[in-house]
C-alpha positions in Angstrom: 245.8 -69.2 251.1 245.8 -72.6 250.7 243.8 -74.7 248.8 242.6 -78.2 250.0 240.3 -80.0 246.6 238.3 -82.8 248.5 237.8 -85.0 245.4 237.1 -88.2 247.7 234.0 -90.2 248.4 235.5 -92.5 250.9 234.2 -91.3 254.6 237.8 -91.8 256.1 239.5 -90.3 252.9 237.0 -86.9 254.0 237.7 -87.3 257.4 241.5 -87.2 256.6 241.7 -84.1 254.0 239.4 -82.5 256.5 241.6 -83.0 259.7 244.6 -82.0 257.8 243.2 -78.9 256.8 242.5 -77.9 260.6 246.7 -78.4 261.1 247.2 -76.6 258.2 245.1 -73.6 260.3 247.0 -74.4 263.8 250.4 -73.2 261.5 248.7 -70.3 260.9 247.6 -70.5 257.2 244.2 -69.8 255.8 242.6 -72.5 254.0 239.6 -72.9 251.8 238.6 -76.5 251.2 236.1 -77.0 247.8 233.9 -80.0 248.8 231.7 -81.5 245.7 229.0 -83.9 247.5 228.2 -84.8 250.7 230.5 -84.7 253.6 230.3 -88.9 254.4 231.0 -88.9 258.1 230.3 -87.1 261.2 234.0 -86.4 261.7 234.0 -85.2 258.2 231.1 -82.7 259.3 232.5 -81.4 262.3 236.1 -80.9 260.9 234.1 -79.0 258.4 231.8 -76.8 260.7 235.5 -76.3 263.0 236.7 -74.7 259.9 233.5 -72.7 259.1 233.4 -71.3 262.5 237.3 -70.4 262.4 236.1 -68.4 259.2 237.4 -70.6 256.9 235.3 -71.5 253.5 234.2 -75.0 253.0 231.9 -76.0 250.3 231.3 -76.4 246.9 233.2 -73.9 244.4 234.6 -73.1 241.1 238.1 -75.5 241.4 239.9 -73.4 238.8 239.3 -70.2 240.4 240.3 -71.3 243.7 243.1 -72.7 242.4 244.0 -69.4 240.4 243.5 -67.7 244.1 245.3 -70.3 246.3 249.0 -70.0 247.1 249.6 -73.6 247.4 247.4 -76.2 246.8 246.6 -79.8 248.4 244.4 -82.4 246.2 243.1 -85.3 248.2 241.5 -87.8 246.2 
C-alpha cells in the first residue's frame, strides 16, 4: 500500500496529490490518502469520491499509523 499525506491547503496543491494518487491506482497499487481539512476544489472532491468508489480510503486518519502500514509513502505539502 501506498501512502499519499495530503498536508496542503492550496486547492490546486489537493487537486494535484489527489490526481496522482488515481495514477498511482491505474499501476495497480492500493493507495490510502489521509486528508486533514476540507477538500478545497471540486476536482479535489471528485478525485477523492473516484478513489472512494475504487475502494480506496480517503479521509482523515492517524498519520503515524498509516505510515507504520504503508509500503511506501508520498507527502504532498
Amino acid at each position: 500500500m501506498i501512502a499519499v499525506i495530503v498536508n496542503a491547503t492550496d486547492p490546486h496543491r489537493q487537486a494535484e496529490a489527489l490526481r496522482a494518487a488515481l495514477g498511482l491506482t491505474l499501476r495497480g497499487a492500493r493507495v490510502e490518502v489521509v486528508v486533514d481539512g476540507v477538500l478545497a476544489s471540486p476536482l479535489a472532491r471528485r478525485a477523492a469520491e473516484t478513489l472512494v468508489s475504487f475502494g480506496h480510503r480517503v479521509g482523515p486518519d492517524d498519520v503515524a499509523a498509516v505510515i507504520r502500514r504503508a509500503d511506501a509513502v508520498e507527502v504532498w505539502t
